[in-house]
N, C-alpha and C positions, 0 to 999 in steps of 0.2 A: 578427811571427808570433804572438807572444803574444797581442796583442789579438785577432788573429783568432779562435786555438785558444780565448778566452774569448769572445768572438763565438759559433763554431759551437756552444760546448759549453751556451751558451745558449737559441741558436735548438734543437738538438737536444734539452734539457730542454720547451722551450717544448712543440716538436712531440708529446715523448710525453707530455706533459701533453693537449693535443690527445685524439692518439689513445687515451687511458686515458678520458677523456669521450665520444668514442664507442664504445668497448668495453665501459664501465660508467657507462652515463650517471643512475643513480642518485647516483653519488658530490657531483654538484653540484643534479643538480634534488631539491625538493624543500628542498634549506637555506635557501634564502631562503622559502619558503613561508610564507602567502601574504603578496603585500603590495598586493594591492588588491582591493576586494569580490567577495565568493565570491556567484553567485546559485543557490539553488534552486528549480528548477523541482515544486509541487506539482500531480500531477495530479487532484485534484478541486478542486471549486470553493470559494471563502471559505466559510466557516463551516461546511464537513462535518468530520467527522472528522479525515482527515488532512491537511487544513487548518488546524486548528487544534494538532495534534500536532508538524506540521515547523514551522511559527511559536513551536512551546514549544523546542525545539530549537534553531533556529535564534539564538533569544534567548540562550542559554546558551551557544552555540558562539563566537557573535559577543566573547563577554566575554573568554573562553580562546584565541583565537588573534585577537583585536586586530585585527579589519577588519570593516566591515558584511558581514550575509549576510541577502539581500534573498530573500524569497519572490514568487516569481510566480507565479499559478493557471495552468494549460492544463489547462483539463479537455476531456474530448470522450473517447470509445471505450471507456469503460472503462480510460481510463488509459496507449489507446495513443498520444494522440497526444501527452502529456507524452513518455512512451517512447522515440519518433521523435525529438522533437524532443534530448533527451538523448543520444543515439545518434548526431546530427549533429553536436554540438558538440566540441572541443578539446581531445582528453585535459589539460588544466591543470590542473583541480582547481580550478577559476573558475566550472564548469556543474555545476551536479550536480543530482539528482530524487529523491524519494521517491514513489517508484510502488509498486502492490502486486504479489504475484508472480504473481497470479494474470495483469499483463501482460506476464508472462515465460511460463508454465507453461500458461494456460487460453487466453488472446486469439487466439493466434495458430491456436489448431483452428477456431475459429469466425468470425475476421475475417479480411482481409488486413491484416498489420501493412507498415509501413517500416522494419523490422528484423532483424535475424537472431536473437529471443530468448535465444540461447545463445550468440551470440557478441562481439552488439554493446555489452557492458557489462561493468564493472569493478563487482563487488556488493563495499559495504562492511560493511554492518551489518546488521540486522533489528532491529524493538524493539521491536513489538507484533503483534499479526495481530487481525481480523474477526471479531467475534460478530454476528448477527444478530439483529434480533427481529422476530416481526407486530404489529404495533399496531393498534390500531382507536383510536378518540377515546376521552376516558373518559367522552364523555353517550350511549356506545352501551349499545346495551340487551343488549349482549352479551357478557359476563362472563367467560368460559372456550373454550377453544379447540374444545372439543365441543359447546359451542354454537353457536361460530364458520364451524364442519366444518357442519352440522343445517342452519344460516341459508342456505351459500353451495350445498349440494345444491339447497335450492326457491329460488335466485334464482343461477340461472346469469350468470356475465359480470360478479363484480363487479371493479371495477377497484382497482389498485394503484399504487403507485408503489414505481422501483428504485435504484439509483445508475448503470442503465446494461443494458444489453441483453447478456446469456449470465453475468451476474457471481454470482458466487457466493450473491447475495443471490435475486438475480430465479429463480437453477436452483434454489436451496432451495424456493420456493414452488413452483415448478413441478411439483417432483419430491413435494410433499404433495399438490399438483391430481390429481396422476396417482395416486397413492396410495389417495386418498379419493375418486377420480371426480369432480372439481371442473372448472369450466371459469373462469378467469379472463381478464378485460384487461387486459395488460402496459402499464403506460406508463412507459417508461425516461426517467430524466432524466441530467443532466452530475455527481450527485453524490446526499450524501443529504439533503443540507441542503434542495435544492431540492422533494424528495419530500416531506420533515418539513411543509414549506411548504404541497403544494399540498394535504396532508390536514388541514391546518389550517383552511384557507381550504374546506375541507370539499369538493372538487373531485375527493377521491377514496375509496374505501369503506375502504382499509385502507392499509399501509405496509409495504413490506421493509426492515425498520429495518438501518442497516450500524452504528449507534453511538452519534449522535448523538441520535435517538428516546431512548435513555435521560435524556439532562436532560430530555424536555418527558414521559416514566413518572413520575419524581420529582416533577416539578412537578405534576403527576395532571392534566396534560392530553391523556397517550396514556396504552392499559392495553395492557399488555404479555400477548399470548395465549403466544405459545412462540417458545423459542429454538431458531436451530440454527447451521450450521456449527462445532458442539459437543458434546462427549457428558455433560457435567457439565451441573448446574442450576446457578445462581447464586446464591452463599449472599445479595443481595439482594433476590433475588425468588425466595425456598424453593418456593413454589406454584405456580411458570410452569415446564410440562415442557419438556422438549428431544426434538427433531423423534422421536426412535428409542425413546423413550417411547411416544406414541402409535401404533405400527406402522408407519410409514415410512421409508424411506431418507432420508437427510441427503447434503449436499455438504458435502464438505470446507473448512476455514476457509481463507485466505491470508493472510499477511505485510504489513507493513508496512516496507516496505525503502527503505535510503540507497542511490542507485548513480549511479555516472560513466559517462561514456564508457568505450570498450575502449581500455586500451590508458595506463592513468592511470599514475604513476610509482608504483615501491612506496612510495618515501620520504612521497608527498602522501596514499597510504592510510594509512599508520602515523599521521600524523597528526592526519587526521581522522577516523581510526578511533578511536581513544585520544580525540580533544575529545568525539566524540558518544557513546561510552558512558559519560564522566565526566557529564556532562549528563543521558543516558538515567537514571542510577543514582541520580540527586539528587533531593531531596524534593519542589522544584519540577515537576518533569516528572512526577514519581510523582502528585504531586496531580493532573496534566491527565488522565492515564487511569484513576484510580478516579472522576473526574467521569463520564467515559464507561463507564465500566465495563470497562476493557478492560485484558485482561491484560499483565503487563511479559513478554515473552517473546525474549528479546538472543539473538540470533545472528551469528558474527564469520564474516569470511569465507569464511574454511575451511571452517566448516559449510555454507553459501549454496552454496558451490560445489562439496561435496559430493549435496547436497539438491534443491537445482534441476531437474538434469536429471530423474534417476528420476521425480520430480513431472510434469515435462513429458511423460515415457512414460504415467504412469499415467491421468493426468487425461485424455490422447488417449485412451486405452481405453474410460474413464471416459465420456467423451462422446459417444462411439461408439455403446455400448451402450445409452445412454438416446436415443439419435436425434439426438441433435444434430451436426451439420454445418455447413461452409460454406455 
């Protein structure tokens, strides 16, 4: 009878040990976290911007929680089909993306996404967001952006390049087209690196720069006409106004955000929330976004998940009102 009574009282331990893991199943997932390679999904292509920013990231995270974290590009939609595919994968803490929020907040008024933006995702971080710029070459013969405005009135239809079709980049210009009576040709690419490219190769009249344009300013082989998604100038370039300067409406900038799947454990957030803003916060990282010019801008959950939606209301209104639709 004893061994039994020490039998059940074990099985019985056993059991509500059990049940206390599916009751609060925080208490074990998570501790072992992680112990095989974490991958990131970046939605634009190598060498845009935030391609090179989740790769500065990534490197630093990798050293602090002691497993590869491999970056994979899915660019396409503006960001939605990294999105998607993030959104299919394994709450683990194994998939994760840095997409911007504008493929939470903006994409889904204008395309059909594979998601429920407000649902299908666990937001960890934020830790920079989008300035834009226009660029032209710098052996153009046109120097200021009222020059720029003068040239594109008597030669309708010059073309550009975007990181993407409805992106905050491509509506800023739009929204100066409309302003100044311009008429432009869109040419969206999978990022901006590819845009940087095909103005290079001189295949386009100008650039909706999202970031990277700023190394090939520096290098003086884009001149930088005006910024927007922004209301400050840039104490690197004092003499390049911002869009609401010159008399027009601007669009709003977007985020650069870490997010999982819905449904991630809190213990696996805790964690990688804590690696990537110890990273975020470090010289090395700091150095990758005054390369690009882009500001440090950390926001932790709670705020994402405060901020998001209201954004997703406004920016619908937002888009509304300037015409744009599915």
């Amino acid at each position: 009878m004893a061994v039994q009574g020490r039998i059940f009282k074990s099985l019985s331990w056993g059991g509500a040990l059990f049940a206390a893991t599916l009751i609060f199943p925080n208490i074990t997932e998570g501790q072992n976290y992680p112990d095989k390679p974490i991958t990131i999904y970046c939605s634009y292509e190598a060498g845009a911007t935030t391609d090179v920013t989740t790769r500065a990231l990534a490197a630093g995270v990798e050293k602090i929680l002691g497993v590869p974290v491999v970056v994979e590009n899915k660019a396409g939609g503006g960001a939605t089909v990294c999105s998607a595919l993030v959104a299919s994968r394994k709450p683990d803490g194994y998939s994760l993306g840095v997409i911007t929020t504008a493929a939470l907040t903006n994409r889904p008024h204008v395309l059909k996404v594979a998601y429920n933006p407000l649902k299908d995702f666990t937001l960890i971080m934020q830790y920079s967001r989008y300035i834009g710029g226009l660029c032209v070459l710098s052996e153009s013969a046109l120097k200021t952006i009222d020059e720029f405005i003068a040239y594109a009135k008597t030669h309708p239809g010059l073309s550009y390049g975007s990181p993407g079709m409805y992106t905050q980049q491509s509506l800023a210009v739009e929204l100066l087209a409309k302003c100044k009576g311009l008429t432009f040709k869109h040419v969206p690419f999978k990022g901006g690196a590819p845009a940087n490219t095909a103005l290079l190769g001189k295949h386009l009249d100008f650039v909706a720069g999202s970031g990277q344009h700023v190394a090939f300013v520096k290098q003086g082989v884009f001149r930088l006409l005006l910024l927007y998604n922004t209301d400050k100038r840039d104490p690197n370039f004092p003499n390049v106004p911002v869009t609401k300067e010159i008399g027009c409406q601007d669009y709003p900038g977007h985020g650069m955000i870490l997010v999982g799947p819905r449904g991630l454990p809190e213990a696996v957030v805790k964690k990688l929330a804590e690696a990537f803003k110890k990273v975020s916060e470090g010289s090395e990282f700091q150095e990758v976004l005054n390369r690009f010019d882009l500001p440090y801008d950390y926001k932790d959950q709670a705020q994402l998940e405060k901020e998001v939606p209201p954004e997703y209301e406004m920016i619908k209104d937002y888009l509304q009102k300037i015409g744009v639709t599915k």
